[in-house]
C-alpha positions in Angstrom: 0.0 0.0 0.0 1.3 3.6 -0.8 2.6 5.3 2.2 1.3 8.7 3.4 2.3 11.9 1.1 1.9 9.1 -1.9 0.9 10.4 -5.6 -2.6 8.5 -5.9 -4.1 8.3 -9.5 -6.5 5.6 -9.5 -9.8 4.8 -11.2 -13.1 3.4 -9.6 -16.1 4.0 -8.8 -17.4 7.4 -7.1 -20.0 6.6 -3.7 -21.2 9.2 -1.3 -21.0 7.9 2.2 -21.6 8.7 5.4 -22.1 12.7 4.3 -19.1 12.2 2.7 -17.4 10.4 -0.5 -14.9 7.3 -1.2 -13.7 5.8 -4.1 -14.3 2.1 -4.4 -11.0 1.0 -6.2 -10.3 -1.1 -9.3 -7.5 -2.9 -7.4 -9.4 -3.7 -4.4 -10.9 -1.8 -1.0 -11.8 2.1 -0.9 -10.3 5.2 -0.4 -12.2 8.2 2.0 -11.8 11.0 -0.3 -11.0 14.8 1.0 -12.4 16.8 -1.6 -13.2 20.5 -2.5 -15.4 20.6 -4.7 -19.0 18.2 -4.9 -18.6 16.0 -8.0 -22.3 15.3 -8.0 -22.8 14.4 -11.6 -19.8 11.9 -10.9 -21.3 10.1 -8.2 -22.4 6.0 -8.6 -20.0 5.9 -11.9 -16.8 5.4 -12.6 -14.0 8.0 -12.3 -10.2 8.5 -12.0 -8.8 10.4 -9.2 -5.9 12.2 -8.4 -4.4 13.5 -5.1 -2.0 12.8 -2.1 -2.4 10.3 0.3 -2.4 12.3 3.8 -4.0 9.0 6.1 -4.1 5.5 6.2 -7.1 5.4 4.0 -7.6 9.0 3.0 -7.0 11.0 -0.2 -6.8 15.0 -0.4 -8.4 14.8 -4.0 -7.1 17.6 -6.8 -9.0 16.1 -9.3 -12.3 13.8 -10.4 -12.7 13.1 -13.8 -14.8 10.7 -15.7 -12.8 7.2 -17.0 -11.6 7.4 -20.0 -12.0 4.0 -21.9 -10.7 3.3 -25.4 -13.1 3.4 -28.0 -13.7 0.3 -30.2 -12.3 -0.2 -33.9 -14.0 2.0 -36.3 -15.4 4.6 -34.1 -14.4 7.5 -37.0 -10.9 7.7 -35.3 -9.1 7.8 -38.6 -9.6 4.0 -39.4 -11.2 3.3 -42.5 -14.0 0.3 -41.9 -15.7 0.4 -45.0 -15.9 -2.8 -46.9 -16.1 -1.3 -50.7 -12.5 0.1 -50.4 
């Protein structure tokens, strides 16, 4: 487990708890988050997070963001699909 003062960047899921949030982890267990602003639209879906660790199981958060997933083959990324070619 990182030690305190740790870089965290991890993804999950965001829950509100106990009047407060925590990030249910990809790798296993949660982390009580410290944040300063409300990410209410992020909350029940999955995010990555960014902050230092300043507890045992605590994160001082300086950034929520939605996951970003790859996108399949032949999403209009530059690769042609087309079968007439």
């Amino acid at each position: 487990m990182a030690g305190i003062g740790s870089r965290i960047d991890e993804t999950g899921t965001l829950l509100r708890v106990a009047g407060g949030f925590a990030l249910r982890r990809d790798v296993g267990g949660r982390w009580r988050l410290d944040l300063r602003r409300t990410p209410v639209d992020h909350v029940e879906k999955r995010v990555r997070i960014t902050g230092i660790l300043v507890g045992e199981d605590l994160v001082e958060v300086d950034g929520v963001a939605p996951e970003i997933t790859a996108a399949p083959p032949g999403n209009g990324l530059g690769e042609d699909t087309r079968t007439d070619a």
